[in-house]
Backbone as CSV, one residue per row, in Angstrom:
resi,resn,N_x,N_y,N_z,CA_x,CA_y,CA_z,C_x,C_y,C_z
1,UNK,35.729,-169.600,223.487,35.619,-168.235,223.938,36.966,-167.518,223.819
2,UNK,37.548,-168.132,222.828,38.886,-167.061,222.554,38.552,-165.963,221.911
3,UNK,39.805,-164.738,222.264,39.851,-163.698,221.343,40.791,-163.081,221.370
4,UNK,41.546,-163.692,220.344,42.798,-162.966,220.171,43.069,-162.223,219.027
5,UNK,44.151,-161.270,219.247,44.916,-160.344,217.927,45.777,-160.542,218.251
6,UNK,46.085,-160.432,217.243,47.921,-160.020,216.422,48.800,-159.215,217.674
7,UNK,49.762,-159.687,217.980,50.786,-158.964,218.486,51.935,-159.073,218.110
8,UNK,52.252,-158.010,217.774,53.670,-157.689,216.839,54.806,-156.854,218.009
9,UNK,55.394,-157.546,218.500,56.247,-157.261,219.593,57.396,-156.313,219.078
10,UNK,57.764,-157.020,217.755,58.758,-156.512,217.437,58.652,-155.804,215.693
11,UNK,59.971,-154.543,215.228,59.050,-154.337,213.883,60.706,-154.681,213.573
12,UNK,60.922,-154.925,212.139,59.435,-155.575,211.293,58.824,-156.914,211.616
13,UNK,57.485,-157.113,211.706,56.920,-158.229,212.146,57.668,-159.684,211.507
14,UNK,57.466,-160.688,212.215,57.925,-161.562,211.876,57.293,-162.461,210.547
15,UNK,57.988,-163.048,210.261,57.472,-164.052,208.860,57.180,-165.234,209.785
16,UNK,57.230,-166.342,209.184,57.320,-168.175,209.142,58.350,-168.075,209.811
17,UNK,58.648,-168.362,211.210,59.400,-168.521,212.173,59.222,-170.064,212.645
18,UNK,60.144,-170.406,212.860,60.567,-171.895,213.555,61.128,-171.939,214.915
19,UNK,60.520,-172.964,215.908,61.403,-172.871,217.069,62.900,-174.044,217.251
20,UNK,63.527,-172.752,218.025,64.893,-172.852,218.291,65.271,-174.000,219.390
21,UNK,64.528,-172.532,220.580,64.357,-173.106,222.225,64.083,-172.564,223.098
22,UNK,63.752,-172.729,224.487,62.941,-172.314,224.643,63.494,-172.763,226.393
23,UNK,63.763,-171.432,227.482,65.043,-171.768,228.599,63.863,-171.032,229.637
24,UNK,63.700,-172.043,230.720,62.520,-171.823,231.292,63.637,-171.728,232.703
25,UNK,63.364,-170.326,232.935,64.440,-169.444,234.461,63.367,-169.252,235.892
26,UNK,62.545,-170.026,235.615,62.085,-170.105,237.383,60.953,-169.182,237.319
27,UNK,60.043,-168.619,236.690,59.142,-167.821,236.917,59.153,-166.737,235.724
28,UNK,60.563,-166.870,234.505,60.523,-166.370,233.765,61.001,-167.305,232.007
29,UNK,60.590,-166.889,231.111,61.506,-167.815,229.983,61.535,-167.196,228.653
30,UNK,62.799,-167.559,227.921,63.322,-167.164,226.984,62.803,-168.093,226.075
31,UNK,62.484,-167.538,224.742,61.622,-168.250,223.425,62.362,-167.516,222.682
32,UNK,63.589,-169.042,221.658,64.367,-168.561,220.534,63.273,-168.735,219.432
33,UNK,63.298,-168.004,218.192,62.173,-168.268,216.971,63.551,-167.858,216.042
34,UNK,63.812,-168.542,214.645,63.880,-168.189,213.830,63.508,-167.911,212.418
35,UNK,63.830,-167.006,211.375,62.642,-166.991,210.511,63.565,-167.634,209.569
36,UNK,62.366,-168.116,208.337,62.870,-169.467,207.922,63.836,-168.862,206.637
37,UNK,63.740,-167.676,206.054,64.545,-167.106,205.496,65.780,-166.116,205.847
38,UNK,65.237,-165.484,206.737,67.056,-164.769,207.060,67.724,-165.447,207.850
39,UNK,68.545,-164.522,208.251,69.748,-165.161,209.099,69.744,-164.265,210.386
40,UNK,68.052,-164.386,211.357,68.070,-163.593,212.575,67.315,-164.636,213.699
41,UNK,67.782,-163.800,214.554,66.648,-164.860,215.849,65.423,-164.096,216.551
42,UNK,64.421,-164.095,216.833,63.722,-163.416,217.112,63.661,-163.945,218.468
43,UNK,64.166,-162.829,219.519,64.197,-163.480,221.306,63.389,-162.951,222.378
44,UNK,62.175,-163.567,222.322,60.916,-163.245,223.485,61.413,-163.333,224.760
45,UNK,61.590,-162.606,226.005,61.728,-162.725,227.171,60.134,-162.422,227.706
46,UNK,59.515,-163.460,228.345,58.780,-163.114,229.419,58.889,-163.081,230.572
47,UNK,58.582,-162.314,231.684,58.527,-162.194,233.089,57.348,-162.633,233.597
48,UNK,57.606,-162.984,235.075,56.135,-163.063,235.437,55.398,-163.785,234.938
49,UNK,55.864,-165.612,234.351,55.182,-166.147,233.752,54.491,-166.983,234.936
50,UNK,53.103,-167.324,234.516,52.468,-167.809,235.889,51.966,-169.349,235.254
51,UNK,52.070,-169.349,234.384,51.877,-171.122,233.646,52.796,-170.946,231.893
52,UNK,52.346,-171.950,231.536,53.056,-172.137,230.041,52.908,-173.541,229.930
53,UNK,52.760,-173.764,228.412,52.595,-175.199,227.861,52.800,-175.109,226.614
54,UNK,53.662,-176.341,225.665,54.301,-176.019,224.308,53.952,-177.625,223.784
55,UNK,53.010,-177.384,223.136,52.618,-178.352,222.260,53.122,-178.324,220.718
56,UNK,53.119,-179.433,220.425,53.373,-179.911,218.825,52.233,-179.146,217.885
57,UNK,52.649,-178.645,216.919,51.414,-177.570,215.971,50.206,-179.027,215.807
58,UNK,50.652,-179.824,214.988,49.772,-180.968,214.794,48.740,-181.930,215.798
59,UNK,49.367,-181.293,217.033,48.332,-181.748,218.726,47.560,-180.816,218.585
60,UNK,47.558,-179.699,217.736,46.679,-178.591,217.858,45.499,-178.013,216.747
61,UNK,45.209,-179.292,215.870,44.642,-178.751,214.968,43.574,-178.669,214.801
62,UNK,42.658,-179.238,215.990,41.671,-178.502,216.069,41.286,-177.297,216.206
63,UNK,41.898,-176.915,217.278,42.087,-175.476,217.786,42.744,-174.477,216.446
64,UNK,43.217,-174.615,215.699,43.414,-173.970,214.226,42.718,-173.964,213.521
65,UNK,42.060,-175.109,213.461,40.548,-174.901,212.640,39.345,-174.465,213.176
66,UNK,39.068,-174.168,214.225,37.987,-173.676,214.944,38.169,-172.171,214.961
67,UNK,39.206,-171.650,215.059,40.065,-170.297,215.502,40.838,-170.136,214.234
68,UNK,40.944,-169.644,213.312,41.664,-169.592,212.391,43.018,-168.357,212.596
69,UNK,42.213,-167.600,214.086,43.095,-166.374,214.385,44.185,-166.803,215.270
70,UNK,44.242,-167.968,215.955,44.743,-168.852,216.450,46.187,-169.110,216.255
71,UNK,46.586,-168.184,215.367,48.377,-168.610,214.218,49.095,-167.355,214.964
72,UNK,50.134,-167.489,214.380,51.489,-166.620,214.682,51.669,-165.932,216.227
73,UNK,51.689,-164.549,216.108,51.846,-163.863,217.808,50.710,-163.586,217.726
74,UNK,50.021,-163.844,218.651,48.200,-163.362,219.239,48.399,-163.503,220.765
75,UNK,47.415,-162.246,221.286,47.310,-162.319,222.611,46.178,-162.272,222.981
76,UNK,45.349,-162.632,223.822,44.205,-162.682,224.396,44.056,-162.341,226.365
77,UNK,42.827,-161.697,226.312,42.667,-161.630,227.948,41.714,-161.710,228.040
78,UNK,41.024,-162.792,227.069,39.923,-163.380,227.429,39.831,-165.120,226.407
79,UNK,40.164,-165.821,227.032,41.004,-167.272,226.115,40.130,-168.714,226.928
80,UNK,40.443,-169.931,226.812,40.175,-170.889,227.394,41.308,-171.380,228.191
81,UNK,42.409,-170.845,227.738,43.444,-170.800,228.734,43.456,-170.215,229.940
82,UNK,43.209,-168.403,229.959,43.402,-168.097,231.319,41.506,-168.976,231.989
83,UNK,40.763,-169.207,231.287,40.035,-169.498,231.928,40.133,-170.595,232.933
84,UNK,40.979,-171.762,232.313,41.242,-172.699,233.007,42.163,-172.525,233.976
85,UNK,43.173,-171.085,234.018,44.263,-171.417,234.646,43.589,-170.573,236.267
86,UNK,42.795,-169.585,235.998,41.639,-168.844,236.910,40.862,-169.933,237.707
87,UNK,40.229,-170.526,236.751,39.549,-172.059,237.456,40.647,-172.853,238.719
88,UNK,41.388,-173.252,237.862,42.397,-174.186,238.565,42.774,-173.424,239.968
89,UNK,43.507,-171.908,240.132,43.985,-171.251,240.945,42.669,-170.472,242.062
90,UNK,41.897,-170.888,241.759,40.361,-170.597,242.796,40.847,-169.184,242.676
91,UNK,41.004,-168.421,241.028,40.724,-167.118,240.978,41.554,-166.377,241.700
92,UNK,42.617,-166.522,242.271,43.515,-165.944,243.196,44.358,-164.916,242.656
93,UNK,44.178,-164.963,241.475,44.995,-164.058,240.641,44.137,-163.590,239.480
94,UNK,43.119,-163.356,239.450,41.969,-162.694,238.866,41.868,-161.481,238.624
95,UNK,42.334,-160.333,239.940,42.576,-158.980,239.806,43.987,-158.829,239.025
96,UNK,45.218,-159.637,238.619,45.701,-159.249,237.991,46.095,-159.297,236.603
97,UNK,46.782,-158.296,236.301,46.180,-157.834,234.812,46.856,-159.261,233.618
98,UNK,46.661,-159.983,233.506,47.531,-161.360,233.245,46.759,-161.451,231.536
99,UNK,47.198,-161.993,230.885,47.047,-162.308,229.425,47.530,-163.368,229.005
100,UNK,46.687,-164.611,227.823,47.554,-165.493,227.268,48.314,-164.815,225.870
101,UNK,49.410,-164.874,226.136,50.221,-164.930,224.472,50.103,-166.529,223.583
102,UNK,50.068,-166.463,222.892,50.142,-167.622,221.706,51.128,-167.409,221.165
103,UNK,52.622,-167.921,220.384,53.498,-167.945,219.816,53.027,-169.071,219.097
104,UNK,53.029,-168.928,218.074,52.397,-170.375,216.835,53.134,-170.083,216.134
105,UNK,54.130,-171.026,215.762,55.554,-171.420,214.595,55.503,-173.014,214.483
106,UNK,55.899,-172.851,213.163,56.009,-174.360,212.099,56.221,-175.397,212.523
107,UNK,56.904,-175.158,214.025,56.702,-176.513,214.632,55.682,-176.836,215.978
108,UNK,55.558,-175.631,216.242,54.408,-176.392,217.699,53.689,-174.805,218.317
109,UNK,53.079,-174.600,219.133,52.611,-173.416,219.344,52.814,-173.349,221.316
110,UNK,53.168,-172.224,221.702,53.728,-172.380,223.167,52.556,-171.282,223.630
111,UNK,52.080,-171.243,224.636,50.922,-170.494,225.230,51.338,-170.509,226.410
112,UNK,51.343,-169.134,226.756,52.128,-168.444,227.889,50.859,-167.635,228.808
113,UNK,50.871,-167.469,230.014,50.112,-166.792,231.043,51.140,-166.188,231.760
114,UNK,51.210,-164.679,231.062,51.730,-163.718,232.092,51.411,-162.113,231.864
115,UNK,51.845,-161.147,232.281,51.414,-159.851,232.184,52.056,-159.471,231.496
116,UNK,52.481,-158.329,231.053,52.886,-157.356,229.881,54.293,-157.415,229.907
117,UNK,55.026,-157.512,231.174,56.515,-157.368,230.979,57.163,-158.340,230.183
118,UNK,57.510,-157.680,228.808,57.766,-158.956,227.879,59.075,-157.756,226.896
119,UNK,59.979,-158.462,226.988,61.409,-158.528,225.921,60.949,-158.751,224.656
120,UNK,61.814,-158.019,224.145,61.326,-158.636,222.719,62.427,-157.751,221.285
121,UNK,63.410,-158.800,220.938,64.390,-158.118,220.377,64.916,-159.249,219.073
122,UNK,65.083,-158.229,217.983,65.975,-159.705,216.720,67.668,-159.710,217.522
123,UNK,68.212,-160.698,216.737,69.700,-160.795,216.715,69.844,-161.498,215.881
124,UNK,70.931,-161.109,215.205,71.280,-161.731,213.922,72.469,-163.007,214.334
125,UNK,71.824,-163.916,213.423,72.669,-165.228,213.632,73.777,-165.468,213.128
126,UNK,75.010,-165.823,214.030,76.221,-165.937,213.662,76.921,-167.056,213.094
C-alpha cells in the first residue's frame, strides 16, 4: 500500500548519489549523499524525526521490485512504514501531519518518519 513520488528537495535534482553519513542529533539527523560524478554533497537535515531505519539497497530488493517507484527521493503519506509506525504507537500521533521520505542511493536506502521541516542544501566538496 505504498505511494510515493518524487521529491526533489533540492534543484538541480540529484543524479546517482552515494551515502556519505548519516549524524543522528536526538530527534533530528543529518544525511550526507554524494553524487557519483561531481564534486558536491547533497545535505538533508530533518527535524522532528519520529523513527528512521537504513538498510543495505540489496536487504531491499524485494521492495524494488514490487514498487519500482520505490528509488531515489520519494515521499509518501500513505506507506507500510507509517503504517506500522501508527500501529506500533497505538495511533498517538495520527493527527499529525507526518510522512515517510525514502532516500534510495547505491548503497542502501534510509526511510525516515517525520513532517515537512526538512533542510535541504548542495555544498561543494573540498
Amino acid at each position: 500500500m505504498n505511494n510515493f513520488i518524487k521529491w526533489n528537495p533540492v534543484s538541480p535534482a540529484p543524479k546517482d548519489l552515494y551515502f556519505v553519513n548519516l549524524t543522528d542529533n536526538g530527534g533530528a539527523i543529518d544525511i550526507h549523499l554524494a553524487e557519483m560524478k561531481d564534486d558536491r554533497i547533497l545535505i538533508l537535515k530533518f527535524k522532528g524525526v519520529m523513527s528512521y531505519q537504513v538498510t543495505d539497497e540489496g536487504a531491499r530488493s524485494w521492495s524494488l521490485y514490487k514498487d519500482p517507484s520505490y528509488r531515489g527521493l520519494v515521499v509518501s503519506d500513505k506507506s507500510n512504514y507509517l503504517d506500522w509506525f501508527h500501529r506500533e504507537s497505538q495511533e498517538m500521533f495520527i493527527d499529525w501531519d507526518l510522512k515517510h521520505y525514502s532516500v534510495g542511493n547505491v548503497n542502501n536506502i534510509i526511510d525516515i518518519i517525520s513532517g515537512d521541516e526538512i533542510e535541504a542544501a548542495w555544498q561543494v566538496e573540498v
